[in-house]
C-alpha positions as CSV (number, residue, x, y, z in Angstrom):
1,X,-83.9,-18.5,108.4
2,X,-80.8,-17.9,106.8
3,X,-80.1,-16.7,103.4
4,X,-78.5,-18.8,101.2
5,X,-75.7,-17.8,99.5
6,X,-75.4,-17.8,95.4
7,X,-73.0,-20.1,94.0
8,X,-69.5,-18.3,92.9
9,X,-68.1,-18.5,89.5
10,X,-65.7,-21.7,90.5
11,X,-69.2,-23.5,92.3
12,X,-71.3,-22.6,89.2
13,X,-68.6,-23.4,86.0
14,X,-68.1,-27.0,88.1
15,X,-72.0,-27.5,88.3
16,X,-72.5,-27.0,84.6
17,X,-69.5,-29.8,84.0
18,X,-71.0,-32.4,86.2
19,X,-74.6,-31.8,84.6
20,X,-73.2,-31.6,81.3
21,X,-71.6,-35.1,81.9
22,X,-74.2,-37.0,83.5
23,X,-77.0,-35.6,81.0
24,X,-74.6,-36.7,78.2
25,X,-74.2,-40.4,79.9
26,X,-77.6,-41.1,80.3
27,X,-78.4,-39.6,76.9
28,X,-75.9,-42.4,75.3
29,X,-77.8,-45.1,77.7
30,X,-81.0,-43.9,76.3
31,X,-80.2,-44.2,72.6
32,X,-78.8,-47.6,73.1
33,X,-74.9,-46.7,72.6
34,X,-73.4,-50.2,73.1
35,X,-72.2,-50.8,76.1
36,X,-72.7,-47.5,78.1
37,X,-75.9,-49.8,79.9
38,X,-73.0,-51.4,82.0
39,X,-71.0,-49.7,85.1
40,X,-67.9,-50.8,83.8
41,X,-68.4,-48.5,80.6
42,X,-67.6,-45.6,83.2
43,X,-64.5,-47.9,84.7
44,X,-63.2,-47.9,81.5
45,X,-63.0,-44.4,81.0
46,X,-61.5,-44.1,84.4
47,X,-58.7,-46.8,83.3
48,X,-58.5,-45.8,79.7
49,X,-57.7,-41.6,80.9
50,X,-56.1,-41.9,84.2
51,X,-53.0,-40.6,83.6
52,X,-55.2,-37.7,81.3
53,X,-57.3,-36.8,84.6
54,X,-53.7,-36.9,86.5
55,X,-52.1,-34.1,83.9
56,X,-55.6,-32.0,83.8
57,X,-55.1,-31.4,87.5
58,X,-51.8,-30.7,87.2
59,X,-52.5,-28.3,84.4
60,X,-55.7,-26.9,86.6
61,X,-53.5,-25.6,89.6
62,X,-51.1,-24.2,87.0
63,X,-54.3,-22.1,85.0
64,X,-55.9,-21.2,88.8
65,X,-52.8,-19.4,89.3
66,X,-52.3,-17.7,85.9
67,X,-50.1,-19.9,84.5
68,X,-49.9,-22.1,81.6
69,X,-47.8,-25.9,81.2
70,X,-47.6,-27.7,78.5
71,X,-45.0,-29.8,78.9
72,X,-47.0,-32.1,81.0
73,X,-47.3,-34.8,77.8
74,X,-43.6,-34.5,77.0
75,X,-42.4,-35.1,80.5
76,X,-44.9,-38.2,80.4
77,X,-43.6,-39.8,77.4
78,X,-40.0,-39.2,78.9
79,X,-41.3,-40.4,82.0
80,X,-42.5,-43.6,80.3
81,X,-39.6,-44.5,78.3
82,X,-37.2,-44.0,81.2
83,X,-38.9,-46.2,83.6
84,X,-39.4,-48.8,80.5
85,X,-35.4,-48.8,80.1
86,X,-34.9,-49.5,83.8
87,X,-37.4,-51.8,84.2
88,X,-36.3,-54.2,81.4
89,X,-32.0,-53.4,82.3
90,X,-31.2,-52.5,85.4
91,X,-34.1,-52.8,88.0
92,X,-34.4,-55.6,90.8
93,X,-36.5,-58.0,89.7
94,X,-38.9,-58.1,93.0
95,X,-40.9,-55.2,95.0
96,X,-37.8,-52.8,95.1
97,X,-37.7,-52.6,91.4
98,X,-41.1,-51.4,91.3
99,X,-40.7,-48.8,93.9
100,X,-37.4,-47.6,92.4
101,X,-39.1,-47.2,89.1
102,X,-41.5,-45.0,90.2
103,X,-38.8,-42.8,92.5
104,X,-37.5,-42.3,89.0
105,X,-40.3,-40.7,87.5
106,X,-41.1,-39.0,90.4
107,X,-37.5,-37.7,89.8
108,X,-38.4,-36.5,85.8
109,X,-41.2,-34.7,87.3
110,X,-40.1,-33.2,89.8
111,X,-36.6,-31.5,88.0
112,X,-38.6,-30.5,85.3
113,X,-41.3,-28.7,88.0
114,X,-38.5,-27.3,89.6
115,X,-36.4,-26.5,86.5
116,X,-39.6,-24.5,84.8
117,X,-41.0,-23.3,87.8
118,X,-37.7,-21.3,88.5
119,X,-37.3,-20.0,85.0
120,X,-40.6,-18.7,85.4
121,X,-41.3,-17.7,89.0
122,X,-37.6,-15.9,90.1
123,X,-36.0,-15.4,86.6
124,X,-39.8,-14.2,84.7
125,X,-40.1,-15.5,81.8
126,X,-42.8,-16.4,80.3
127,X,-44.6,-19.8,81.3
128,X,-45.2,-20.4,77.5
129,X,-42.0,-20.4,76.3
130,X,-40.4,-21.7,79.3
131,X,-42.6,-24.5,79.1
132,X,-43.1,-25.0,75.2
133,X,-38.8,-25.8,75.7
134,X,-39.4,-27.9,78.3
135,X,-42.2,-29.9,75.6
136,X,-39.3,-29.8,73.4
137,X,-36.6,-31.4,75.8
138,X,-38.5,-33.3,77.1
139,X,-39.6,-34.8,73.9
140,X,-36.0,-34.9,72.6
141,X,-34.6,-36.8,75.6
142,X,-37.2,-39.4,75.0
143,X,-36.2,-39.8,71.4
144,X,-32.4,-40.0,72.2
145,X,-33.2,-42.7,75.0
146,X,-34.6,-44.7,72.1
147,X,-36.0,-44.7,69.4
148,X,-37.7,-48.2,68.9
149,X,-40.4,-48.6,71.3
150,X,-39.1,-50.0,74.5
151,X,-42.0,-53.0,76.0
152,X,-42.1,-54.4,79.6
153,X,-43.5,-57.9,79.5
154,X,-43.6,-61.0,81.6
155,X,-40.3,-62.0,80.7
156,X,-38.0,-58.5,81.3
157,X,-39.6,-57.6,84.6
158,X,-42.4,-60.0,86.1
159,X,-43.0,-58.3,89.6
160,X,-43.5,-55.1,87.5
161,X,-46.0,-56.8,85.2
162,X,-47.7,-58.7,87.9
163,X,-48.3,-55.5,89.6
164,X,-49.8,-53.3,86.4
165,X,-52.2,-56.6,86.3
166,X,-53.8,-56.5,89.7
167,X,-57.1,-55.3,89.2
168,X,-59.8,-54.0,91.8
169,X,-63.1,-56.2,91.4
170,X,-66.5,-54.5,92.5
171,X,-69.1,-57.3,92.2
172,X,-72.4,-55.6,92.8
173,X,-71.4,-53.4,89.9
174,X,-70.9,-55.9,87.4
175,X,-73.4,-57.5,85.3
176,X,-74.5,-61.0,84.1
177,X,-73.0,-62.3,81.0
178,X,-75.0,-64.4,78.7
179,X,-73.6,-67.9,80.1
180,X,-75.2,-66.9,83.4
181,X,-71.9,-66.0,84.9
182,X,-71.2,-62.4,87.1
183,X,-68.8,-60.6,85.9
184,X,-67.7,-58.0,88.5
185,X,-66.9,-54.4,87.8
186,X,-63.4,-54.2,87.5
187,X,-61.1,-51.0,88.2
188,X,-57.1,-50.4,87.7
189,X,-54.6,-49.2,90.2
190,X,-53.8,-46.4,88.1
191,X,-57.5,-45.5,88.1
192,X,-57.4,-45.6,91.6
193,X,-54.4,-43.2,91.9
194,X,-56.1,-40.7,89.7
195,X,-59.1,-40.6,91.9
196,X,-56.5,-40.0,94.6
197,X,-55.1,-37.2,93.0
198,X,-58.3,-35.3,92.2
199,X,-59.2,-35.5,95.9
200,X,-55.9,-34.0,97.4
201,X,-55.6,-31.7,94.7
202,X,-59.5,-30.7,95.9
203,X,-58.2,-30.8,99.5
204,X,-54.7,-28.7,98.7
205,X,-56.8,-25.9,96.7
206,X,-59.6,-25.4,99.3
207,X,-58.1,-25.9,102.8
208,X,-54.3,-25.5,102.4
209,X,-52.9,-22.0,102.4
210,X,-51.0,-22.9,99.4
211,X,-53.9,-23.7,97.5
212,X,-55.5,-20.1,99.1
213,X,-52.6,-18.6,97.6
214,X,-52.6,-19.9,94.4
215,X,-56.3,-18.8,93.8
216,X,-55.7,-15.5,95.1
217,X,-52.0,-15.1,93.1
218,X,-55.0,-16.1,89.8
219,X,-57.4,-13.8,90.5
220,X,-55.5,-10.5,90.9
221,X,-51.9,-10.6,91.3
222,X,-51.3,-6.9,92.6
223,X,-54.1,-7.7,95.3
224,X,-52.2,-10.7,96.3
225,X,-48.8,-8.9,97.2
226,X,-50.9,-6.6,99.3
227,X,-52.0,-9.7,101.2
228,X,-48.8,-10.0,102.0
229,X,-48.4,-13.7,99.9
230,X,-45.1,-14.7,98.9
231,X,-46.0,-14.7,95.1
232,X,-43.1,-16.2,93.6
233,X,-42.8,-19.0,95.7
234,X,-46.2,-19.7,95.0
235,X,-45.8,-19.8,91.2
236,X,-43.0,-21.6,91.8
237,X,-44.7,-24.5,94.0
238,X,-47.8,-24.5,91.6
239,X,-45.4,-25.6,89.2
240,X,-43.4,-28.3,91.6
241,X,-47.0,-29.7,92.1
242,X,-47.8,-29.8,88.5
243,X,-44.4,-31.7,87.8
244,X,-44.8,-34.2,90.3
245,X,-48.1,-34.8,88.8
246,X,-47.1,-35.3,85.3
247,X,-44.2,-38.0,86.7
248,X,-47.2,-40.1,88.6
249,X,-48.9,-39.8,85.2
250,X,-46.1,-40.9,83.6
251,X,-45.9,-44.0,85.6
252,X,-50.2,-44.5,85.9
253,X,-49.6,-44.4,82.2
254,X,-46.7,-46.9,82.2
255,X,-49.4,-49.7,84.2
256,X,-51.8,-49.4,81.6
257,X,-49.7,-49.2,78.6
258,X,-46.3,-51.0,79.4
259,X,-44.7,-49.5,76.2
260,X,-42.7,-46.9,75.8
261,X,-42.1,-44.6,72.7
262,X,-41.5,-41.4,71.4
263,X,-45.4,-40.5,70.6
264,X,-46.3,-41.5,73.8
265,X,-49.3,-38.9,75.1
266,X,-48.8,-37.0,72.0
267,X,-51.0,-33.8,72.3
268,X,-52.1,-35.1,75.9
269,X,-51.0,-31.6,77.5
270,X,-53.7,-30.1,75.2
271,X,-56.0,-32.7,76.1
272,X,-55.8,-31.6,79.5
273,X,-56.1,-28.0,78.6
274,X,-59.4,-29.0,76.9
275,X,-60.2,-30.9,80.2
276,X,-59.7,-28.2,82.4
277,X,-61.8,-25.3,80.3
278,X,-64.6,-27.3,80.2
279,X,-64.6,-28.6,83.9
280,X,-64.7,-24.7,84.4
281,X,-61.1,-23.8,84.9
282,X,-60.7,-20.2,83.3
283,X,-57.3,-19.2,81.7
284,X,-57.3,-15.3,83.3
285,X,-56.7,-17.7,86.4
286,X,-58.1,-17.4,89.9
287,X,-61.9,-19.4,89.1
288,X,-61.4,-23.6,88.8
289,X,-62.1,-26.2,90.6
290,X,-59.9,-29.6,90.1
291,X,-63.5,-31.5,90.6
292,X,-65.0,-29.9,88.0
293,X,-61.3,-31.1,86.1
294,X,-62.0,-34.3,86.4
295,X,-65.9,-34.0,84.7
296,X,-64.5,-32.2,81.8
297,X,-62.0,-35.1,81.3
298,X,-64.5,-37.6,81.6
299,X,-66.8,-35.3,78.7
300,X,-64.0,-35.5,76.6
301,X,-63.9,-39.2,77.0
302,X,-67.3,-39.8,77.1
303,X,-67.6,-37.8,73.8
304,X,-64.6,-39.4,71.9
305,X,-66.1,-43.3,72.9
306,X,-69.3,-42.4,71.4
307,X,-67.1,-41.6,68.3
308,X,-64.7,-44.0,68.2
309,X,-68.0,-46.6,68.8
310,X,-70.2,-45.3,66.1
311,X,-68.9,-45.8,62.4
312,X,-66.7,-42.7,62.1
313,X,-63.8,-44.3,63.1
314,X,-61.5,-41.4,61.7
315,X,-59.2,-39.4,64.1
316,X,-60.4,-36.2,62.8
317,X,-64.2,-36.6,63.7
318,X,-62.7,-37.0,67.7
319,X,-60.9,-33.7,67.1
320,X,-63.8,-32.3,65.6
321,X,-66.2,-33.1,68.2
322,X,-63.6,-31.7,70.7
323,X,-62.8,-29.0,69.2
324,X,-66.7,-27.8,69.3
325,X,-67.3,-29.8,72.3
326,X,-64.5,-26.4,73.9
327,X,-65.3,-24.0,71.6
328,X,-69.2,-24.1,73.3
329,X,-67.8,-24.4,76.7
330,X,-65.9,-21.2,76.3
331,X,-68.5,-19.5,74.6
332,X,-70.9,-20.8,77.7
333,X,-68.7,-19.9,80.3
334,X,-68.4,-16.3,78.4
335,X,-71.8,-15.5,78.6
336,X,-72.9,-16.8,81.7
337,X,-69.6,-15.2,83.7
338,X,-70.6,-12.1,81.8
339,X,-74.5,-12.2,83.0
340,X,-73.3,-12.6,86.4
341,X,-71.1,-9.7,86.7
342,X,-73.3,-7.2,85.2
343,X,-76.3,-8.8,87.2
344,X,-73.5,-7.8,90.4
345,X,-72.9,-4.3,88.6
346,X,-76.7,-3.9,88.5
347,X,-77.1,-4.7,92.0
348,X,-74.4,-2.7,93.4
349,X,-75.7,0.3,91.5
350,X,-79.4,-0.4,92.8
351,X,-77.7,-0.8,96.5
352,X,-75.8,2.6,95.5
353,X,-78.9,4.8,94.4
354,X,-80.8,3.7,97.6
355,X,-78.1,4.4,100.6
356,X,-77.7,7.8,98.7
C-alpha cells in the first residue's frame, strides 16, 4: 500500500482556512444569527465581497512571490470612477458601451501592473514604495476626475444598468417565504466572475510554469536563478496579473455599486492583505494557495456580518474583530509552521544518526 504523503505548508495553512470558515458558519446557524439558516446568506457574501475576493488573489500571487501591492484599492476606485464618467458621457448606449467600459478598466489595470511591475522588477525598487505611490496616484487621479460622486442609473446608461441587474436564480437553494411563495437563491454576475477568478488563479499557480515560477521566485530567490527562471520577468508578470485583477475588480465593483467616488474601496488593499494571511498566504512568499484566499475573505466577511447584525453597529468593533481575527491567524500559522519544521529537523537528524 502506498504511503501517504503529509500535507505541505501551502495544503495545511489552506485546510485550517476552510475549517475555520465552515466551523464558524455553522456556529452562527447554531446560535440562531438571523438569517445565516438560508443559502442566500453565503450568496450575499459572495455578491457583497466580489470584487474584495478579486483583489485578495491578486494580492496572493503578488505575496507567493515575495512581493507586496497595495495599490490594488486605489486603482479600483480609479477604475470605478473612470468607467462611471464614460458610462454616463461618452459610451454607446447599447452592448458596445458595456464592452468598451470594461476595456477601460482593463486598461487602468493593466498600465498600472505594468507601470509598477517595471519600477520594481528591472529598475529594483522596492514594491512598497513603488506601490504605496501608485495608492497615491491612483487615488489622486480619481479625485481630479471628480470630486462629487459620479452615479450610473437608468436614465444615463440603460444597457449598462440592465446588465449590473441580471441576476443568476438557483431555485432548489432558495427557501419558502411566509406567503408560501419560493424564493430562489439568487447570485450576481460579478459574484460569478470572482469565482472565475479564484479558479484560473488556482489553475495558473499549480499547472502553469508561470505560476511554478512565481512560487519558486517566493520561496528562495537565489535557488530560483540556479533553476535557470527568468526572475525578473516573473516579478514583473506577477504584477501584470495582479493589475489586471484589480481593473476586473474595479468593474465587478462598478455592477454592484454603480457609483463612483473618491472613498471608493477605501482600505480594501488591506482587506485583501487580511484575506490572504489568513487563507494561509505567508508574506516571506513562496507558501499560499489562492483557494485558501478566497476562505480567508469569506472569514472576514462572515465575521464582519455577524457584527454589523448584532447591536454593535460601530465601525470600530469590525476592525476590532479583524484585527484579532489576523493577529490569531498569524500567531497560528507561526507556531504550527514552526512545529513542523523542527518536527522535519528532528527527523532528518534521527535519519542522520542511523545511516551513520
Amino acid at each position: 500500500m502506498k504511503r501517504r504523503e503529509p500535507l505541505n505548508n501551502t495544503q495545511l495553512l489552506t485546510t485550517i482556512a476552510v475549517c475555520i470558515f465552515a466551523v464558524m458558519y455553522i456556529a452562527a446557524i447554531v446560535t440562531g444569527v438571523q438569517g445565516f439558516e438560508k443559502f442566500q446568506m453565503f450568496f450575499d457574501l459572495l455578491n457583497d465581497n466580489a470584487y474584495l475576493i478579486i483583489i485578495s488573489c491578486a494580492l496572493s500571487i503578488v505575496m507567493i512571490g515575495g512581493g507586496i501591492n497595495i495599490s490594488v484599492g486605489g486603482v479600483i476606485s480609479l477604475t470605478v470612477m473612470a468607467c462611471s464618467i464614460f458610462l454616463n458621457n461618452s459610451a454607446p448606449q447599447n452592448a458596445l458601451g458595456i464592452i468598451v467600459t470594461l476595456l477601460l478598466a482593463l486598461g487602468i489595470g493593466l498600465a498600472f501592473g505594468v507601470g509598477q511591475g517595471f519600477l520594481i522588477s528591472y529598475l529594483e525598487i522596492q514594491p512598497f514604495i513603488v506601490t504605496l505611490a501608485g495608492m497615491f496616484l491612483s487615488r489622486g487621479l480619481t479625485t481630479m476626475l471628480s470630486v462629487e460622486p459620479v452615479k450610473v442609473s437608468a436614465q444615463t446608461h440603460a444597457a449598462f444598468y440592465a446588465f449590473r441587474s441580471n441576476k443568476i436564480e438557483i431555485p432548489f437553494l432558495g427557501y419558502i417565504a411566509q406567503n408560501g411563495n419560493t424564493i430562489p437563491a439568487k447570485l450576481e454576475i460579478g459574484a460569478v466572475v470572482a469565482l472565475l477568478v479564484v479558479v484560473l488563479s488556482f489553475l495558473m499557480l499549480r499547472y502553469i510554469k508561470l505560476g511554478r515560477n512565481i512560487y519558486a521566485l517566493g520561496g528562495n530567490q537565489q535557488s530560483a536563478l540556479m533553476l535557470g527562471i527568468n526572475v525578473k520577468r516573473t516579478r514583473f508578470m506577477s504584477y501584470v496579473i495582479s493589475g489586471l485583477l484589480s481593473g476586473i475588480a474595479g468593474f465587478v465593483f462598478l455592477m454592484h455599486k454603480p457609483t463612483g467616488n473618491a472613498s471608493v474601496a477605501m482600505r480594501s488593499e488591506m482587506d485583501a492583505i487580511a484575506a490572504s494571511i489568513i487563507g494561509g498566504t505567508l508574506l516571506t512568499g513562496g507558501v499560499g494557495n489562492v483557494i485558501g484566499t478566497f476562505f480567508g475573505t469569506m472569514i472576514l466577511a462572515t465575521i464582519q456580518k455577524i457584527i454589523g447584525m448584532s447591536k454593535l453597529n460601530d465601525s470600530w468593533w469590525q476592525d476590532m474583530a479583524s484585527g484579532a481575527l489576523l493577529g490569531v491567524f498569524i500567531l497560528l500559522q507561526s507556531v504550527i509552521l514552526s512545529a513542523r519544521d523542527k518536527a522535519k529537523a528532528k527527523k532528518a537528524g534521527a535519519v542522520s544518526i542511523a545511516k551513520g
